[in-house]
HTML snippet that shows the backbone in 3Dmol.js (N, CA, C, O; Angstrom):
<script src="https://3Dmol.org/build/3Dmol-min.js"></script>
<div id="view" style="width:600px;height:400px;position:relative"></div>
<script>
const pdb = `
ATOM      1  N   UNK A   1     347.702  84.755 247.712  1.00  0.00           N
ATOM      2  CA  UNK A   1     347.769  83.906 246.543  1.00  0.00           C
ATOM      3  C   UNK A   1     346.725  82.800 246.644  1.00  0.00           C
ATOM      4  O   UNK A   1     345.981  82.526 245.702  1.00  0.00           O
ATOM      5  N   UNK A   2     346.696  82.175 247.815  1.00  0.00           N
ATOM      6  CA  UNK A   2     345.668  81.306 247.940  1.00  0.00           C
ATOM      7  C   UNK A   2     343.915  81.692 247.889  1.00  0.00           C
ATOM      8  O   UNK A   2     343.010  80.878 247.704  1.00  0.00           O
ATOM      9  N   UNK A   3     343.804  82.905 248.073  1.00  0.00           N
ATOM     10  CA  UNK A   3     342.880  83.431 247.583  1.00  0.00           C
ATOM     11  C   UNK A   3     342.410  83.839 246.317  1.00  0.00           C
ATOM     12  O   UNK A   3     341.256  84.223 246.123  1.00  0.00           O
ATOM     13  N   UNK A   4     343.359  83.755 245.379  1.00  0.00           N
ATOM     14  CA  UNK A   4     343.546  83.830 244.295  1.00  0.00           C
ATOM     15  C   UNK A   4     343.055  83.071 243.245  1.00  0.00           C
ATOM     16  O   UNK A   4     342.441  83.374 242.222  1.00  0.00           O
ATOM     17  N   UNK A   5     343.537  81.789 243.810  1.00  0.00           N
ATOM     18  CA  UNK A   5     343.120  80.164 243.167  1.00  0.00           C
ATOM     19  C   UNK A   5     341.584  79.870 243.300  1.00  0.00           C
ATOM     20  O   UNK A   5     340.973  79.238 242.438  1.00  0.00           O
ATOM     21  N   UNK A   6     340.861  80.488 244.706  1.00  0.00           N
ATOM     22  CA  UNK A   6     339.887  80.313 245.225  1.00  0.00           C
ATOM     23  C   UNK A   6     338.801  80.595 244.131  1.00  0.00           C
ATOM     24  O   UNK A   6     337.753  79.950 244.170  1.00  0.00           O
ATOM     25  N   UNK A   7     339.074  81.815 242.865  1.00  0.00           N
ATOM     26  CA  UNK A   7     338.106  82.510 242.133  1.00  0.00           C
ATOM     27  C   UNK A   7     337.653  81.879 241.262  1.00  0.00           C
ATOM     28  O   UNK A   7     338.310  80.839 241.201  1.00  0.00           O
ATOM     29  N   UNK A   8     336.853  81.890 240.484  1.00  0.00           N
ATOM     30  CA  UNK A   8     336.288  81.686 238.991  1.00  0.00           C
ATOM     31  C   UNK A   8     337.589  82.350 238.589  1.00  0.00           C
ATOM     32  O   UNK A   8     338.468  82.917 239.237  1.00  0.00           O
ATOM     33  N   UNK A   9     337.376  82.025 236.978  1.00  0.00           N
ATOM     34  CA  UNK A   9     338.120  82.948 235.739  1.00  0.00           C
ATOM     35  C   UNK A   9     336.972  84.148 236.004  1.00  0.00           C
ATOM     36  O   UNK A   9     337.449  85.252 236.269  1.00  0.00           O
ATOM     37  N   UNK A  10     335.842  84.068 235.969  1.00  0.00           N
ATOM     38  CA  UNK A  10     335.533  85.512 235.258  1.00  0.00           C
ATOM     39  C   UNK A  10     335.492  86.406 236.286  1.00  0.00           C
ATOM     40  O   UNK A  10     335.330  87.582 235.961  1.00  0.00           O
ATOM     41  N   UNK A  11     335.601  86.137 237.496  1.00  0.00           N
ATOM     42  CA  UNK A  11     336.062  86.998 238.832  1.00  0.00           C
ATOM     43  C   UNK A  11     337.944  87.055 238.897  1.00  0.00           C
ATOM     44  O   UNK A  11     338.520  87.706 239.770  1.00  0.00           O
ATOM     45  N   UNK A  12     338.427  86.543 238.204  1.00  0.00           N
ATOM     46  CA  UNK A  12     339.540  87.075 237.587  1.00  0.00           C
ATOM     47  C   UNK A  12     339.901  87.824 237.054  1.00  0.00           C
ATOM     48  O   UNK A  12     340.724  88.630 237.486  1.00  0.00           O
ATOM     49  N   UNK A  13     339.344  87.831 235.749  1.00  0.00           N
ATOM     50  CA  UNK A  13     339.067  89.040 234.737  1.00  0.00           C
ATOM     51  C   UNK A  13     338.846  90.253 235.090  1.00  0.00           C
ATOM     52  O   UNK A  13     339.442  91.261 234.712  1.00  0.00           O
ATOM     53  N   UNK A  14     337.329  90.095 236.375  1.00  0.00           N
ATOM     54  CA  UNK A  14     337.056  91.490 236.895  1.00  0.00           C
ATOM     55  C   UNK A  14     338.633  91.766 237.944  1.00  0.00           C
ATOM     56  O   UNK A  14     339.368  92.666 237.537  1.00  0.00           O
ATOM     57  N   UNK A  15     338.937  91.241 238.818  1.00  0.00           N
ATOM     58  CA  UNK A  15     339.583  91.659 239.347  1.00  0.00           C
ATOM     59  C   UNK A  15     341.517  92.214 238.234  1.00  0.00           C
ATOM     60  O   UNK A  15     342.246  93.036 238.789  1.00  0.00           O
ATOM     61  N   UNK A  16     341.761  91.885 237.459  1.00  0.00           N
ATOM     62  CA  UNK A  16     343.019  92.235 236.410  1.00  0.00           C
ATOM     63  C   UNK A  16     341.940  93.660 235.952  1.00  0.00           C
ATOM     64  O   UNK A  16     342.378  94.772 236.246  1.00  0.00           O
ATOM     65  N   UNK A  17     340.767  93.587 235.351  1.00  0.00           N
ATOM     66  CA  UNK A  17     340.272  94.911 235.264  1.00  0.00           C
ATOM     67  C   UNK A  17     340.430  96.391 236.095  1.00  0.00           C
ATOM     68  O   UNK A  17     340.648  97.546 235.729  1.00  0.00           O
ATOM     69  N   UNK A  18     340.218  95.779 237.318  1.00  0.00           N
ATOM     70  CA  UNK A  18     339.906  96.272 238.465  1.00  0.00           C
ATOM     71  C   UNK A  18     341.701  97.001 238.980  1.00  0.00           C
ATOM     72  O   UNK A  18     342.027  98.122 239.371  1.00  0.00           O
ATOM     73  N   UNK A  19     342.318  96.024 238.789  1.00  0.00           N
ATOM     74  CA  UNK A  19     343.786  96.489 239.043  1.00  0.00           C
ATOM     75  C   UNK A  19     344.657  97.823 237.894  1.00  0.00           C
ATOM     76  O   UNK A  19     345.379  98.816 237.987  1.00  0.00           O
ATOM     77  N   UNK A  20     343.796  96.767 236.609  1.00  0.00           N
ATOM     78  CA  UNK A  20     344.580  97.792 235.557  1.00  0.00           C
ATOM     79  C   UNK A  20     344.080  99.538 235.701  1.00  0.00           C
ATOM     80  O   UNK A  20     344.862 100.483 235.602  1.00  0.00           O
ATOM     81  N   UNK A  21     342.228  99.669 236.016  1.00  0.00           N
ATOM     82  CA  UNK A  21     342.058 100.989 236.304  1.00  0.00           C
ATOM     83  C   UNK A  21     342.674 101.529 237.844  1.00  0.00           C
ATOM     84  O   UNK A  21     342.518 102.639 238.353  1.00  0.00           O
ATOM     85  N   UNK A  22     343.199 100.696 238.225  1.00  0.00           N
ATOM     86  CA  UNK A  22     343.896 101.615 239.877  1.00  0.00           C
ATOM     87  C   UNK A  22     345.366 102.047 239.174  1.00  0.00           C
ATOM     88  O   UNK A  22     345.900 103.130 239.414  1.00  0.00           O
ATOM     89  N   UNK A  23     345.842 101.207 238.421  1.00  0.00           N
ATOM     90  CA  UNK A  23     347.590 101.332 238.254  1.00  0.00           C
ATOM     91  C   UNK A  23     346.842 102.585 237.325  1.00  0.00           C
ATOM     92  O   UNK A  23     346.842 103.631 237.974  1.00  0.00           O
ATOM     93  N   UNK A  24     345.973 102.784 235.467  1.00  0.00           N
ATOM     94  CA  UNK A  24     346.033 103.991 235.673  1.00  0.00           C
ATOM     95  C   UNK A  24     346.057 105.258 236.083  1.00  0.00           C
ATOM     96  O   UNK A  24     346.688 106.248 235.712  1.00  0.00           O
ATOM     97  N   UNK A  25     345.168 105.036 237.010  1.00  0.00           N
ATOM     98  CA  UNK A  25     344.464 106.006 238.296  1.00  0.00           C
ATOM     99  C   UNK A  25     346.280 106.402 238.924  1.00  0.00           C
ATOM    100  O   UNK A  25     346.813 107.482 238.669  1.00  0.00           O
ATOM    101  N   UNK A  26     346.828 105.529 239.565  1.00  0.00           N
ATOM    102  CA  UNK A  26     347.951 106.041 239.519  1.00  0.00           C
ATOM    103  C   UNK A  26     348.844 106.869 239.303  1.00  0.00           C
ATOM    104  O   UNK A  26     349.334 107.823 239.906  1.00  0.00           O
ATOM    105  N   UNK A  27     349.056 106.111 237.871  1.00  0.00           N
ATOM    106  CA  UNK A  27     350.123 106.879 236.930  1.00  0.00           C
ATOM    107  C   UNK A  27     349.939 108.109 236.863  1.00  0.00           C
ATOM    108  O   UNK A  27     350.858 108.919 236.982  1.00  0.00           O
ATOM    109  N   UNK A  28     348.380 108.511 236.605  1.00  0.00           N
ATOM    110  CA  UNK A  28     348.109 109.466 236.379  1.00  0.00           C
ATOM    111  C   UNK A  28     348.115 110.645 237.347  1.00  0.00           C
ATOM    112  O   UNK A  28     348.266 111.820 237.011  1.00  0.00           O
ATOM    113  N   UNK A  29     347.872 110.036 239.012  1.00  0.00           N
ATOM    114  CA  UNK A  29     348.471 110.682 239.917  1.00  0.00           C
ATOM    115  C   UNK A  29     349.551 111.230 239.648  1.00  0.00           C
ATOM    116  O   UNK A  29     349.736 112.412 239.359  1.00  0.00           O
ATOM    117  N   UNK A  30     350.362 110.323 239.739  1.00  0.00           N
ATOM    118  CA  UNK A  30     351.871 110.492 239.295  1.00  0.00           C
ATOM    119  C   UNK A  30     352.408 111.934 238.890  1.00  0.00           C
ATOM    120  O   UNK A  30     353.052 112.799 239.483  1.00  0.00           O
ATOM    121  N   UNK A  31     351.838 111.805 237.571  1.00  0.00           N
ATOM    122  CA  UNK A  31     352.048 112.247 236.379  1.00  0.00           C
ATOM    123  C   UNK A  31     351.902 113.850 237.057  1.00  0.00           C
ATOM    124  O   UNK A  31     352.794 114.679 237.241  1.00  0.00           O
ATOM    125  N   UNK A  32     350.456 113.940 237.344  1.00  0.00           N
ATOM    126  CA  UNK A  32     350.076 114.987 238.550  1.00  0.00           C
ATOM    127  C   UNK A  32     350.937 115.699 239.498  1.00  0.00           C
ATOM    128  O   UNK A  32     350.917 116.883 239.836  1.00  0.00           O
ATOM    129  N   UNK A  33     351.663 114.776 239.841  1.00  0.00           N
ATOM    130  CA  UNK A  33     352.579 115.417 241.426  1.00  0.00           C
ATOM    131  C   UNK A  33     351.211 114.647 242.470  1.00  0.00           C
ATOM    132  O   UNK A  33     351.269 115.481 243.374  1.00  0.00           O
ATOM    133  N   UNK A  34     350.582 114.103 242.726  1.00  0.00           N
ATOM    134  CA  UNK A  34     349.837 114.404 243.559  1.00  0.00           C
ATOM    135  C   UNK A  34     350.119 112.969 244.113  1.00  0.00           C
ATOM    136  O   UNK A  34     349.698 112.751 245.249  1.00  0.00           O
ATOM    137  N   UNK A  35     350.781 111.951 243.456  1.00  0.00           N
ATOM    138  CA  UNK A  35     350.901 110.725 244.519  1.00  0.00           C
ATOM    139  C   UNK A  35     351.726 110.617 245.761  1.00  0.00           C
ATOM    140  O   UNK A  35     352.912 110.828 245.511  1.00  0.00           O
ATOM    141  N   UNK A  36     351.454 110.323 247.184  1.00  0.00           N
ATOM    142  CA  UNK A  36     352.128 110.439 248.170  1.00  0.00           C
ATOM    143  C   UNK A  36     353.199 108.895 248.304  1.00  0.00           C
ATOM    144  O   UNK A  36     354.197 108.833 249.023  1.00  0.00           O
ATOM    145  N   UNK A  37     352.796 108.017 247.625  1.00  0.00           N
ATOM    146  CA  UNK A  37     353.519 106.500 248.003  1.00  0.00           C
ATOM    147  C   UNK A  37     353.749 105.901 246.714  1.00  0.00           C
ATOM    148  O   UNK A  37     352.984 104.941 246.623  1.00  0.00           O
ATOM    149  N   UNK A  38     354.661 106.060 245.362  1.00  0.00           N
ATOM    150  CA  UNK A  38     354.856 105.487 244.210  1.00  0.00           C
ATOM    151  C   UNK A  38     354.949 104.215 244.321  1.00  0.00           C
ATOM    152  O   UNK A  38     354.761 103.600 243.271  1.00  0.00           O
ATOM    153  N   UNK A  39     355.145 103.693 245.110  1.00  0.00           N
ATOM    154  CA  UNK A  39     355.208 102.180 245.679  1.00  0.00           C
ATOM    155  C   UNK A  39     354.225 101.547 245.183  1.00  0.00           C
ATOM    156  O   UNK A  39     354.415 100.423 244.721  1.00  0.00           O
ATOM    157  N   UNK A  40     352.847 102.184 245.170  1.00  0.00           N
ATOM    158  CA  UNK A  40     352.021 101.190 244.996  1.00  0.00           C
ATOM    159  C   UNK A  40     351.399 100.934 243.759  1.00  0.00           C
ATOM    160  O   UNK A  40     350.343 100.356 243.504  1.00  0.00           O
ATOM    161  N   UNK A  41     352.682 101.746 242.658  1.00  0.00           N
ATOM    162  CA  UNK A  41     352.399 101.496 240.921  1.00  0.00           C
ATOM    163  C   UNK A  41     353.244 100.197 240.606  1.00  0.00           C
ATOM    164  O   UNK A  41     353.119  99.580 239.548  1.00  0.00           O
ATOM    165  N   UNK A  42     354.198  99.803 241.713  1.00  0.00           N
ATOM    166  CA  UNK A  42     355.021  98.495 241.803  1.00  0.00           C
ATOM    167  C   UNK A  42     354.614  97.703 242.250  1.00  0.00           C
ATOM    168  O   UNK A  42     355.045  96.614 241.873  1.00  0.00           O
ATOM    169  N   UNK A  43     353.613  97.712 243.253  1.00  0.00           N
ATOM    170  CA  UNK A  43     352.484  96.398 244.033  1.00  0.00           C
ATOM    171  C   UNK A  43     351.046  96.230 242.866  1.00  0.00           C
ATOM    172  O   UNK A  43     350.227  95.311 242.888  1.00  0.00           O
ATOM    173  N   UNK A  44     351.059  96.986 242.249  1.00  0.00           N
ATOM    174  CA  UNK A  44     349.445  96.625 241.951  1.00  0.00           C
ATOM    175  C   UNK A  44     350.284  96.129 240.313  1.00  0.00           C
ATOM    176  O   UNK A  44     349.513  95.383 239.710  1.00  0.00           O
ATOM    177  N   UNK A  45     351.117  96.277 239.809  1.00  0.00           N
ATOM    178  CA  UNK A  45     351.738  95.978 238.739  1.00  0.00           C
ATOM    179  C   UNK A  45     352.320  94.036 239.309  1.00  0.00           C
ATOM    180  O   UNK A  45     352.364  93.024 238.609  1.00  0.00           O
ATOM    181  N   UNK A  46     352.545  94.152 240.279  1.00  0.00           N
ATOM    182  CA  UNK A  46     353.072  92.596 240.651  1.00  0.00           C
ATOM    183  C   UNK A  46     351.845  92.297 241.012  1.00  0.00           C
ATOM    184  O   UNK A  46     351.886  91.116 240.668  1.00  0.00           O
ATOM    185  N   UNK A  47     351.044  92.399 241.330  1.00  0.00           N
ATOM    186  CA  UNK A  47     349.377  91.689 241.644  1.00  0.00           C
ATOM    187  C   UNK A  47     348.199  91.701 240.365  1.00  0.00           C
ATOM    188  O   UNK A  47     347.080  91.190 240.314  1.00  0.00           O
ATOM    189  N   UNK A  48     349.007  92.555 239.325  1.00  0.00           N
ATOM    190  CA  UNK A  48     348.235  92.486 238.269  1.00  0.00           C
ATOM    191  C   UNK A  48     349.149  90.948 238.070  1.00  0.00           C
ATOM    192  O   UNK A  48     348.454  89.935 238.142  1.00  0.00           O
ATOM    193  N   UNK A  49     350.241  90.807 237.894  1.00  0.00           N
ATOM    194  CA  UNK A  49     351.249  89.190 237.060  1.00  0.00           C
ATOM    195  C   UNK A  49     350.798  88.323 238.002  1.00  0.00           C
ATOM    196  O   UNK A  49     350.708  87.228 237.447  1.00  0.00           O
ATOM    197  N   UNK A  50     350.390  88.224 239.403  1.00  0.00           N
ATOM    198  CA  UNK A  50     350.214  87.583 240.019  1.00  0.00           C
ATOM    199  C   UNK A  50     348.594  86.544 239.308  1.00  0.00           C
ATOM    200  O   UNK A  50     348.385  85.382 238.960  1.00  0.00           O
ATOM    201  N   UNK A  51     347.869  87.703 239.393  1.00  0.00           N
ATOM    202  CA  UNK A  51     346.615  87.442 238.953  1.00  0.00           C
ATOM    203  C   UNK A  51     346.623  86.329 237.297  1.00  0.00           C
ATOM    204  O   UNK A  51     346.226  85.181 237.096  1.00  0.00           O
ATOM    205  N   UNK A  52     347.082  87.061 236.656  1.00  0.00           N
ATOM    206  CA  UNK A  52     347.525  86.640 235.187  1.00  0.00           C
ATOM    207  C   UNK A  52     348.424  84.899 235.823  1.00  0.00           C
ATOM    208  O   UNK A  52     348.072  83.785 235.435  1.00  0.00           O
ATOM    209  N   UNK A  53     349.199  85.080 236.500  1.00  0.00           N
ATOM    210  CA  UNK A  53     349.793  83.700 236.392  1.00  0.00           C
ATOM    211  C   UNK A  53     348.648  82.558 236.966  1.00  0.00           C
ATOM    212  O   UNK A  53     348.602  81.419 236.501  1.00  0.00           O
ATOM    213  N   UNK A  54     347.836  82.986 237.927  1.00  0.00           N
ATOM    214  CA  UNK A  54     346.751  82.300 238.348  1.00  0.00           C
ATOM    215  C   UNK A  54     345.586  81.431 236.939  1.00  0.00           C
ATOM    216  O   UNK A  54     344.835  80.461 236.838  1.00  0.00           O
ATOM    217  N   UNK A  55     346.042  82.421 236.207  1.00  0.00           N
ATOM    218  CA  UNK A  55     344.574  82.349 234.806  1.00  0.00           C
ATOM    219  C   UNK A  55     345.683  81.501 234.377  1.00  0.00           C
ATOM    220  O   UNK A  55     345.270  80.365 234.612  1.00  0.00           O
ATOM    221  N   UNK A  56     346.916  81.400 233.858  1.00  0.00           N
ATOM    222  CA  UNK A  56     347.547  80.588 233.115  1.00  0.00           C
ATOM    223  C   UNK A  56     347.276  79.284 233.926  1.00  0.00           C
ATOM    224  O   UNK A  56     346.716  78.353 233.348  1.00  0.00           O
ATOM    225  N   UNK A  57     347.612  79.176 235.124  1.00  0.00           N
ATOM    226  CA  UNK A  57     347.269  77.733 235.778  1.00  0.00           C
ATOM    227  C   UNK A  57     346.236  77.094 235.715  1.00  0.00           C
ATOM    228  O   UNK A  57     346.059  75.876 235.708  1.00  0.00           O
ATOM    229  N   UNK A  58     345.401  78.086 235.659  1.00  0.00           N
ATOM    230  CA  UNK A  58     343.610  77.125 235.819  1.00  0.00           C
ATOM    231  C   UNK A  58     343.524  77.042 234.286  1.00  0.00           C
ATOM    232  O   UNK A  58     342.874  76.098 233.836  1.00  0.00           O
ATOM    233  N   UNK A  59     343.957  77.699 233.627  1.00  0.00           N
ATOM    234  CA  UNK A  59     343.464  77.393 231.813  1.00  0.00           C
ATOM    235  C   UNK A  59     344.296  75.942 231.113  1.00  0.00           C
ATOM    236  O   UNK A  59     344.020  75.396 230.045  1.00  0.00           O
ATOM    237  N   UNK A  60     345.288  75.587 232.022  1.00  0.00           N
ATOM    238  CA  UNK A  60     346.177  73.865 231.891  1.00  0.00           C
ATOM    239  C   UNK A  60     345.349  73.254 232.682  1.00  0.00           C
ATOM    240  O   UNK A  60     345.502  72.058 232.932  1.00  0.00           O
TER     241      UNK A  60
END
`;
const viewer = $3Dmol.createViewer("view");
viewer.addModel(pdb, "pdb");
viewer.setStyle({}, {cartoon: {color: "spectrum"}});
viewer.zoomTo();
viewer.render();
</script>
């Protein structure tokens, strides 16, 4: 988290980008049969809100 705070906004942005194409990448595993650890459509989904709550703080 503290690494988090550390960013620009627009290295924010990239990184919520960056998360949203892994969680599809995912799903789409998923969807596949081919994911070995579903777990990590629940971590990158809490690190996408994580990220987002960071942008709400620096934008007050």
């Amino acid at each position: 988290m503290d690494e988090l705070k550390n960013l620009e906004k627009s290295e924010l942005f990239e990184k919520i980008n960056k998360l949203k194409q892994e969680l599809f990448h995912f799903r789409s595993q998923l969807a596949l049969g081919r994911m070995e650890n579903p777990m990590r459509i629940r971590e990158t989904r809490k690190n996408i809100a994580r990220v987002q709550t960071v942008l709400r703080q620096k934008a007050n």
